[in-house]
C-alpha positions as a printed Julia matrix, in Angstrom:
193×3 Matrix{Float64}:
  11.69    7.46   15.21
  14.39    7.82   12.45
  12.18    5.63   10.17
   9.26    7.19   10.43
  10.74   10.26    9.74
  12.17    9.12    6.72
   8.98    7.88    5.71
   7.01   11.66    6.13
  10.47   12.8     3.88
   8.98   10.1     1.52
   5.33   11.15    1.95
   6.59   14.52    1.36
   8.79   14.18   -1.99
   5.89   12.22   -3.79
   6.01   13.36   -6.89
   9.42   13.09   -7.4
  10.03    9.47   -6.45
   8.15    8.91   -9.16
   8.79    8.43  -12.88
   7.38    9.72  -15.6
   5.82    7.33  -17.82
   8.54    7.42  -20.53
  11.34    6.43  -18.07
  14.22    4.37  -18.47
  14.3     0.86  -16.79
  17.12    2.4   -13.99
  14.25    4.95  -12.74
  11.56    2.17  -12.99
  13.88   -0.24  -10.64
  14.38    2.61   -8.29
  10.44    3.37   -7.97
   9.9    -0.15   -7.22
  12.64    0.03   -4.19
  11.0     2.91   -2.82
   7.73    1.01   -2.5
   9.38   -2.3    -1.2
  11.4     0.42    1.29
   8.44    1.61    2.77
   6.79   -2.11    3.22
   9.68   -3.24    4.77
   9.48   -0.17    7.37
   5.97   -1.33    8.14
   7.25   -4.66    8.5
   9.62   -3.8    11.32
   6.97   -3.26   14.18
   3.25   -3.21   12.66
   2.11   -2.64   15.98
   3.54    0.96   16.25
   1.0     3.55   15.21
   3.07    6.26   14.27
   5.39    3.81   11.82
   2.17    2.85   10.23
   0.27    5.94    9.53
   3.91    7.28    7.85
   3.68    4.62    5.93
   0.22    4.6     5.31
   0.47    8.48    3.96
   3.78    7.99    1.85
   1.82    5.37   -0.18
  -1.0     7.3    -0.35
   0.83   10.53   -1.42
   3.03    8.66   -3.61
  -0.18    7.09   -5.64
  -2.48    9.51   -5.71
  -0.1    12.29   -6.31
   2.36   10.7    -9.23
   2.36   12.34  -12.97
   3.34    8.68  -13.91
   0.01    7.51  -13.31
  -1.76    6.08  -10.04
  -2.27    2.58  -11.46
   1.33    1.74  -12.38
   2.55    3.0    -8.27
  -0.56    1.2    -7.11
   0.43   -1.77   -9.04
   4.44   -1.78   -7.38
   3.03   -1.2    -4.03
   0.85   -4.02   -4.38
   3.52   -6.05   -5.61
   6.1    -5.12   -3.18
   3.7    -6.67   -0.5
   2.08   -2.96    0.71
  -1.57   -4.82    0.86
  -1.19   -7.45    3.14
   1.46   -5.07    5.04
  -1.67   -2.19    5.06
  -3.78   -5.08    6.13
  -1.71   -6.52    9.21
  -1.46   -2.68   10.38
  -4.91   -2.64    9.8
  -5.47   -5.35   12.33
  -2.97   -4.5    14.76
  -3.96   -1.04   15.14
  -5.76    0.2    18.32
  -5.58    4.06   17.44
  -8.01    5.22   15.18
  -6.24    7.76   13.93
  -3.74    4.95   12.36
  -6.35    2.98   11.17
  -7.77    5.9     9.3
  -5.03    6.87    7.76
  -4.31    2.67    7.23
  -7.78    2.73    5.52
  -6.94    5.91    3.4
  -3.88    4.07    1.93
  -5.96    0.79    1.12
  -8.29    3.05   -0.87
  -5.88    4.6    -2.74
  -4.19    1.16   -4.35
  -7.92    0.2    -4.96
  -8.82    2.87   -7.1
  -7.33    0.97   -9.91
  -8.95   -2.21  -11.52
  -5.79   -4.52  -11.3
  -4.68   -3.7    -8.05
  -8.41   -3.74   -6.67
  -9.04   -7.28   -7.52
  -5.83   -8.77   -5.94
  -6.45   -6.71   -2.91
  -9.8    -8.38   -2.82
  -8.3   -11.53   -3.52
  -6.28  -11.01   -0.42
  -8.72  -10.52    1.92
  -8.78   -6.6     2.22
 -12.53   -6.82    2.7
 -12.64   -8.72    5.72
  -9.93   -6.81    7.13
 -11.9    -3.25    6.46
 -15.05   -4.89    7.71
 -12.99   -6.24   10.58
 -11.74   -2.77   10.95
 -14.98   -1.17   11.09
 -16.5    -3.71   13.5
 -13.44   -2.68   15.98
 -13.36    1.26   16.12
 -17.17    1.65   14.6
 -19.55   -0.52   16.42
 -20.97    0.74   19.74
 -23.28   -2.33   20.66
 -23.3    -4.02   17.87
 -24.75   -0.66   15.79
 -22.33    1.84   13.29
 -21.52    4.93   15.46
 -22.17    8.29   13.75
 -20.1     9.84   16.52
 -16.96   11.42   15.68
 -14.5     8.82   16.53
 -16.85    6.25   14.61
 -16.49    8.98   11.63
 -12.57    8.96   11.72
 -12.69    5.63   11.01
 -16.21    4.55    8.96
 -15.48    7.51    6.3
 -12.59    6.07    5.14
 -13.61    2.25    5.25
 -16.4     3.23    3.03
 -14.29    5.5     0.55
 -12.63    2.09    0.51
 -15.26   -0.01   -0.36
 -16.05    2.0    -3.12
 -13.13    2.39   -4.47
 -12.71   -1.32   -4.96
 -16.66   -2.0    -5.76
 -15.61    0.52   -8.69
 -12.57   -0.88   -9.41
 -13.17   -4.42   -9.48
 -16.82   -4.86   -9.89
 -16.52   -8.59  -11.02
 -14.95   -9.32   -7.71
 -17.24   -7.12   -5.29
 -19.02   -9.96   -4.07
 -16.46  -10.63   -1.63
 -17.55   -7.3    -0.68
 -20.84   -8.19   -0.08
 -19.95  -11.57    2.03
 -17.59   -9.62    3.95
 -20.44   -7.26    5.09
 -19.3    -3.66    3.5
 -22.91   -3.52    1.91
 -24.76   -3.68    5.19
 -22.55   -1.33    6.39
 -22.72    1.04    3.57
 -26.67    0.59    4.2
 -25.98    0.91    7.52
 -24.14    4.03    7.38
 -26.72    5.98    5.19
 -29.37    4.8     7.53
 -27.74    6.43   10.11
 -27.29    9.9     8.07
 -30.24    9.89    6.62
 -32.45    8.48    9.21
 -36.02    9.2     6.85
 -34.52    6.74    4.66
């Protein structure tokens, strides 16, 4: 309980853990320790849904929300492990509510270039399509329904982010299955498609 706390205090303070992008190697060093604090919290017990989505949210505050640029967290988060960590919580998760906000995270470090292509590299494709097939698929069709939603809306904003990111890489995407599902998806929107 006290660690997930401490990671909503971390979600919370984004901006501030943060440098700015003329900082001095001391604030650099302590950036990167934030980000390999918070994968080692999701390391502890990946199977715990609350740990996870606190997790999940601090790195998605922390790169979306930094004046230092998104790219440079993204990149330390990365580095620090935070994909394959978002990835086995990913996998483990039987909430959907953790696996949305799991999802949310992984689109956030793909939104830039470096960090989308060694997410790809690691397999985050599989694990989002593996994702999708487990909280999305009534039957072996996409649900439009709202749990399907909670979960689908953020696996796509996923896959685009790293089809946009790293678009010389996206045909993992493609093997994976995210285009069918993207098809998929739309068909089921827009069924006069």
């Amino acid at each position: 309980m006290v660690l997930r706390q401490a990671l909503y205090a971390l979600a919370a303070m984004a901006v501030p853990c943060f440098e700015p992008a003329d900082a001095t190697l001391p604030q650099r060093l302590n950036a990167a320790q934030v980000a390999q604090a918070v994968v080692a919290a999701m390391r502890t017990d990946v199977t715990q849904a609350g740990l996870q989505a606190a997790a999940a949210l601090a790195i998605r505050n922390m790169t979306e929300r930094s004046d230092a640029g998104g790219a440079a967290i993204a990149q330390q988060f990365v580095d620090a492990g935070a994909g394959n960590a978002l990835m086995d919580a990913l996998a483990a998760s039987a909430i959907r509510g953790a696996a949305s906000d799991t999802l949310k995270a992984l689109a956030a470090l793909a939104r830039y270039g470096g960090s989308a292509a060694q997410l790809l590299a690691a397999g985050v494709a599989e694990a989002i399509m593996a994702a999708v097939d487990k909280h999305c698929t009534r039957g072996r069709m996409l649900s439009a329904d709202y749990d399907g939603k909670q979960v689908l809306e953020p696996a796509l904003s996923a896959i685009a982010a790293l089809a946009a990111s790293a678009p010389a890489d996206s045909a993992r995407l493609s093997m994976a299955g995210a285009c069918n599902a993207v098809v998929s998806s739309a068909v089921e929107q827009c069924p006069e498609v």
